[in-house]
C-alpha positions as CSV (number, residue, x, y, z in Angstrom):
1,X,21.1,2.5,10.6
2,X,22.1,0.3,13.5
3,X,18.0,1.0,14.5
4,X,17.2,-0.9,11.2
5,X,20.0,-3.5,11.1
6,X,17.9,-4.6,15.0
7,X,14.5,-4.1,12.9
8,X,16.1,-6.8,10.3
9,X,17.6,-9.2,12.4
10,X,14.3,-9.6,14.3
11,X,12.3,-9.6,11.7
12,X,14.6,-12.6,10.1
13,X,14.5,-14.8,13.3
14,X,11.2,-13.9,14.7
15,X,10.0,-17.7,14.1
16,X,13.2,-18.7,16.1
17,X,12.5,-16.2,18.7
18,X,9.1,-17.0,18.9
19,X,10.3,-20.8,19.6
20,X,12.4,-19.9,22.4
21,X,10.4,-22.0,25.7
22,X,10.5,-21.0,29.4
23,X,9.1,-22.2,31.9
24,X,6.3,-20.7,33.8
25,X,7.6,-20.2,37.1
26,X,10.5,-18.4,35.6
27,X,8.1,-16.4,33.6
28,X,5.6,-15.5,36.5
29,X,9.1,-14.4,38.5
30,X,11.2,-12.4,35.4
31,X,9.5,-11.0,33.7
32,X,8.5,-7.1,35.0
33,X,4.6,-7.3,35.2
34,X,2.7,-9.8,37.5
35,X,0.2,-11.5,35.7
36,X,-3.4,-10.6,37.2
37,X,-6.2,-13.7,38.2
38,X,-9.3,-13.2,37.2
39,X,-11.2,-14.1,40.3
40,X,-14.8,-14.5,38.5
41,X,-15.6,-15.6,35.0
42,X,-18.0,-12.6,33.5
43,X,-21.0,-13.6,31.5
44,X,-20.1,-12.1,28.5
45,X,-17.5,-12.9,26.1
46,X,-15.7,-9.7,24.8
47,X,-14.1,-10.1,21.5
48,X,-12.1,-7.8,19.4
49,X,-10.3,-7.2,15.7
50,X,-7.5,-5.1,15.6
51,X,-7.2,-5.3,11.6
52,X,-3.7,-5.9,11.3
53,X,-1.7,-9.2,11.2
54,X,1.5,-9.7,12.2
55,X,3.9,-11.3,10.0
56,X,5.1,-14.5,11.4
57,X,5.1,-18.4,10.7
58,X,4.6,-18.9,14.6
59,X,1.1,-17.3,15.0
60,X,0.1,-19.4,18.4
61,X,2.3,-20.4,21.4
62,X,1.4,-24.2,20.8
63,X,4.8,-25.3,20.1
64,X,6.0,-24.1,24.0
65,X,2.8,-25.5,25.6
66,X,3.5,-28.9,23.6
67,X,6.7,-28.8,25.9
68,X,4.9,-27.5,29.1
69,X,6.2,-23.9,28.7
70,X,5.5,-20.5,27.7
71,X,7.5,-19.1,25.1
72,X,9.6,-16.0,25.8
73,X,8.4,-13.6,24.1
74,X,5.0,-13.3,21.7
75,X,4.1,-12.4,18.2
76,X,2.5,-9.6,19.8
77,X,5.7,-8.2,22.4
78,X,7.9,-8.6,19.0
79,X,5.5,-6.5,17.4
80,X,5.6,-3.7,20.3
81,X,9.4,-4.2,20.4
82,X,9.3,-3.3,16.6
83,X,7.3,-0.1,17.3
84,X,9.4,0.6,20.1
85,X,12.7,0.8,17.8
86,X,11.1,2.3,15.2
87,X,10.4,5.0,17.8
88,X,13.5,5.3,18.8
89,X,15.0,5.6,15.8
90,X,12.4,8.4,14.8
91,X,13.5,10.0,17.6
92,X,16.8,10.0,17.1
Protein backbone atom coordinates (compact mmCIF):
# COMPACT_ATOMS: atom_id res chain seq x y z
CA UNK A 1 0.00 0.00 0.00
CA UNK A 2 2.76 2.41 1.00
CA UNK A 3 4.38 1.09 -2.74
CA UNK A 4 1.22 2.77 -4.30
CA UNK A 5 0.78 5.77 -2.00
CA UNK A 6 4.88 6.62 -3.65
CA UNK A 7 3.33 5.57 -7.18
CA UNK A 8 0.56 8.41 -6.45
CA UNK A 9 2.38 11.03 -5.01
CA UNK A 10 4.75 10.99 -8.05
CA UNK A 11 2.49 10.59 -10.44
CA UNK A 12 0.58 13.92 -8.81
CA UNK A 13 3.81 16.06 -8.85
CA UNK A 14 5.62 14.76 -11.68
CA UNK A 15 5.25 18.26 -13.59
CA UNK A 16 6.76 19.75 -10.34
CA UNK A 17 9.43 17.25 -10.17
CA UNK A 18 10.10 17.50 -13.63
CA UNK A 19 10.63 21.46 -13.00
CA UNK A 20 13.06 21.02 -10.34
CA UNK A 21 16.70 22.76 -12.16
CA UNK A 22 20.31 21.84 -11.41
CA UNK A 23 22.95 22.86 -12.57
CA UNK A 24 25.26 21.04 -14.82
CA UNK A 25 28.31 20.81 -12.99
CA UNK A 26 26.42 19.42 -10.08
CA UNK A 27 24.76 17.07 -12.44
CA UNK A 28 28.01 15.86 -14.29
CA UNK A 29 29.48 15.34 -10.42
CA UNK A 30 26.08 13.61 -8.51
CA UNK A 31 24.68 11.96 -10.15
CA UNK A 32 26.10 7.99 -10.37
CA UNK A 33 26.87 7.59 -14.10
CA UNK A 34 29.44 9.78 -16.04
CA UNK A 35 27.97 11.01 -19.04
CA UNK A 36 29.97 9.58 -22.17
CA UNK A 37 31.43 12.23 -25.27
CA UNK A 38 30.87 11.20 -28.36
CA UNK A 39 34.22 11.91 -29.93
CA UNK A 40 33.02 11.66 -33.76
CA UNK A 41 29.61 12.55 -35.19
CA UNK A 42 28.52 9.21 -37.29
CA UNK A 43 26.96 9.64 -40.65
CA UNK A 44 23.83 8.27 -40.02
CA UNK A 45 21.12 9.41 -37.96
CA UNK A 46 19.52 6.53 -35.83
CA UNK A 47 16.06 7.09 -34.81
CA UNK A 48 13.62 5.13 -32.85
CA UNK A 49 9.68 4.78 -31.50
CA UNK A 50 9.22 3.15 -28.45
CA UNK A 51 5.25 3.28 -28.80
CA UNK A 52 4.40 4.45 -25.51
CA UNK A 53 3.99 8.01 -24.05
CA UNK A 54 4.51 9.00 -20.91
CA UNK A 55 2.08 10.90 -19.08
CA UNK A 56 3.26 14.33 -18.23
CA UNK A 57 2.61 18.13 -18.99
CA UNK A 58 6.49 18.63 -18.96
CA UNK A 59 7.41 16.53 -22.12
CA UNK A 60 10.95 18.44 -22.91
CA UNK A 61 13.58 19.91 -20.48
CA UNK A 62 13.14 23.52 -22.00
CA UNK A 63 11.97 25.09 -18.93
CA UNK A 64 15.65 24.19 -17.02
CA UNK A 65 17.70 25.06 -20.16
CA UNK A 66 15.64 28.46 -20.33
CA UNK A 67 17.46 28.91 -16.78
CA UNK A 68 20.82 27.39 -17.91
CA UNK A 69 20.28 24.12 -16.12
CA UNK A 70 19.41 20.54 -16.45
CA UNK A 71 16.53 19.51 -14.63
CA UNK A 72 16.85 16.78 -12.03
CA UNK A 73 15.38 14.20 -13.04
CA UNK A 74 13.42 13.33 -16.66
CA UNK A 75 10.09 12.23 -17.92
CA UNK A 76 11.92 9.19 -18.76
CA UNK A 77 14.07 8.37 -15.09
CA UNK A 78 10.32 9.04 -13.52
CA UNK A 79 9.06 6.58 -15.73
CA UNK A 80 11.97 3.85 -14.72
CA UNK A 81 11.51 4.97 -11.07
CA UNK A 82 7.72 3.96 -11.62
CA UNK A 83 8.66 0.53 -12.97
CA UNK A 84 11.14 0.25 -10.44
CA UNK A 85 8.42 0.53 -7.47
CA UNK A 86 6.03 -1.29 -9.16
CA UNK A 87 8.69 -3.99 -9.08
CA UNK A 88 9.20 -3.80 -5.84
CA UNK A 89 6.01 -3.95 -4.73
CA UNK A 90 5.47 -7.14 -6.96
CA UNK A 91 8.08 -8.50 -5.28
CA UNK A 92 7.09 -7.97 -2.11
Amino acid sequence: MLMGFISLLLTVFQGRIGRLCISQNLANNWLPCKKRVQTTIEPQTISHFTGRHLLSELTDSSFCQQKGKVPLLSVTALHHLHIFIFVLAVVH
